[in-house]
N, C-alpha and C positions, 0 to 999 in steps of 0.2 A: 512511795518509793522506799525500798529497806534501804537501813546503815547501809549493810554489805553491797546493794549493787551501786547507792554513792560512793563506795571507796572504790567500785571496779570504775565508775565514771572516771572518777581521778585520775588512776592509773592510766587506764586503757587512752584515753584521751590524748593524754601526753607523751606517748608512746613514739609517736613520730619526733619527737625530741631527743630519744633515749635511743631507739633501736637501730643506730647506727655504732654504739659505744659498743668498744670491744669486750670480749667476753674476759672475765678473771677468774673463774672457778667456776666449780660444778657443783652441782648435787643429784646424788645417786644416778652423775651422770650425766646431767642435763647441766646445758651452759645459762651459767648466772647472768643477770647485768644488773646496772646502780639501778633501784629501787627510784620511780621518780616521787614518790611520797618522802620518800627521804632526803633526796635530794633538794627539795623542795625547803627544806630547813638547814640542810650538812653547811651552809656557809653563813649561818649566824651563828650566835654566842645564847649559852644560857641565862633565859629571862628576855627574851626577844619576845615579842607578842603582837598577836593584828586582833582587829574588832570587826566583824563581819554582822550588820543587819539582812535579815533575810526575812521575804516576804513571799507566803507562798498563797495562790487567788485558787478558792476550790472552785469546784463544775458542779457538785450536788447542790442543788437549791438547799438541800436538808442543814449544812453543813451551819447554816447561822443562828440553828439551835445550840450549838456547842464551843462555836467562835464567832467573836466580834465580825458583824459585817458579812461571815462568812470567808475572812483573812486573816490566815496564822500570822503573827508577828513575831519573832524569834533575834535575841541576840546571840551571837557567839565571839566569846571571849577566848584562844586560843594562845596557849605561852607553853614555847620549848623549856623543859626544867630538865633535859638530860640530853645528851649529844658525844657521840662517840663512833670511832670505824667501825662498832657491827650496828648501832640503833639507833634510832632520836625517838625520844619520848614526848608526845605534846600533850599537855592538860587544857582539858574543852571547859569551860562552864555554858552552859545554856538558860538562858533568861527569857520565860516566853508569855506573853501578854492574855489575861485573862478577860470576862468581862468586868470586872470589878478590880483589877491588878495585875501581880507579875508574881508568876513562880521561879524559883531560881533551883534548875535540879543540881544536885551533887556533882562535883567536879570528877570526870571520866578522864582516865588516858588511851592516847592511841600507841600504839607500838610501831615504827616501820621502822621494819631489817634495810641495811645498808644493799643486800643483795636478793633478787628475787629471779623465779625461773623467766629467761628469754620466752621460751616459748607461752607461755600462758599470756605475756602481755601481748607477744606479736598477734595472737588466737584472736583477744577480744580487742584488739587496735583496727587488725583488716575488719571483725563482722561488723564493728561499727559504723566502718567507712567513715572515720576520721579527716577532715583535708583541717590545712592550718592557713595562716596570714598573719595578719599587723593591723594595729587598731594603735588608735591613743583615746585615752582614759584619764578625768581628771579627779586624782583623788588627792585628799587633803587640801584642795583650793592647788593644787599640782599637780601641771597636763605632764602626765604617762608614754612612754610608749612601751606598750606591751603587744605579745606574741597570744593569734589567735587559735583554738583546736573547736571544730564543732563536728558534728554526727548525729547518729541514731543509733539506739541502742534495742535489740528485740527483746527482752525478756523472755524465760519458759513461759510464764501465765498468760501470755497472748499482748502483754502492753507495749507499748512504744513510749520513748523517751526520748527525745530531741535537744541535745544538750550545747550550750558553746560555751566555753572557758575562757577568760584576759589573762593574761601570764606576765608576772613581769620579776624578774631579780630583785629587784628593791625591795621587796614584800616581804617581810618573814612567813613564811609558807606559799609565797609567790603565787597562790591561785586569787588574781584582785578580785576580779567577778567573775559569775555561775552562772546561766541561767538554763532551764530545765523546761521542756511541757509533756506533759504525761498523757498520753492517751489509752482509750479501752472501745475497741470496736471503733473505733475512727471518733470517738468524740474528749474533747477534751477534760480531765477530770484533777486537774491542778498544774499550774504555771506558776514557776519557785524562779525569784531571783535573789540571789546573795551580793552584798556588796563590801568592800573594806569599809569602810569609814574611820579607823584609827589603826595605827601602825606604830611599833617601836623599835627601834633594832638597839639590842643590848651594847653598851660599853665591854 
């Protein structure tokens, strides 16, 4: 699954959270509304950060020539270093397990604008068929209650992506758990879950 259609998950997902907010502006026309990627951080402080392990189980038999076991292991270190009415900036590190150790890539930022077009969230919110609920979640040795979003997602390439999301305020970036299964031709060809397991919210 690329970066880019995880960040349309993100969005699109949580769309039923957002697409009731009133419009503030436009562009070239088209009504804006809050960005839920951004909002997702606009009520912390700089230097806020979560630790998200993430486990994703491939489908190729092949796949355990190249990873342990045939399962990516990946951590994600994420910290707001910039926050403001048009943007929040978040620095990712990724830590990802080798057979013999851990490679740690270069520290990446993500950019999310305070405002994004209405209509392109509402687009891929309805093709997902998004519905939401309530769950509790115990993270930190500390039971949750968070806000649930799950769907399906079609891709151009023919795949299907079956996602659900835990949501909670408390979280700096508020997405607690992920979890994902990929399909091609009806079989399945990677099941990815994310999970917080550390959290800080800045002074």
């Amino acid at each position: 699954m690329t970066s880019c259609l995880r960040s349309l998950v993100a969005v699109g997902v949580v769309l039923g959270l957002a697409a009731g907010a009133s419009t503030r502006a436009q562009e070239g026309g088209a009504p804006l509304v809050e960005n839920p990627l951004y909002k997702f951080w606009s009520s912390f402080k700089v230097g806020s950060t979560n630790v998200c392990q993430e486990t994703t189980k491939l489908g190729d038999p092949s796949s355990k020539l190249w990873t342990p076991d045939g399962v990516a292991d990946r951590r994600l270190t994420s910290k707001l270093v910039e926050i403001n009415e048009k943007h929040a900036v978040v620095e990712v590190v990724v830590t990802e397990r080798e057979f013999l150790g851990y490679v740690q890539a270069a520290p990446t930022r993500h950019i999310y604008p305070a405002k994004v077009r209405k209509q392109d969230l509402v687009q891929f919110f309805q093709e997902s068929g998004a519905t939401t609920g309530e769950d509790t979640l115990k993270v930190e040795d500390k039971d949750m209650k968070v806000r649930t979003v799950a769907g399906t997602i079609k891709s151009p390439d023919g795949q299907e992506v079956e996602y659900k999301l835990w949501i909670s305020d408390e979280v700096p970036g508020s997405i607690v758990k992920k979890m994902r299964t990929t399909r091609a031709k009806g079989e399945v060809i990677a099941e990815t879950t994310s999970t917080v397991v550390a959290c800080k919210k800045a002074d």
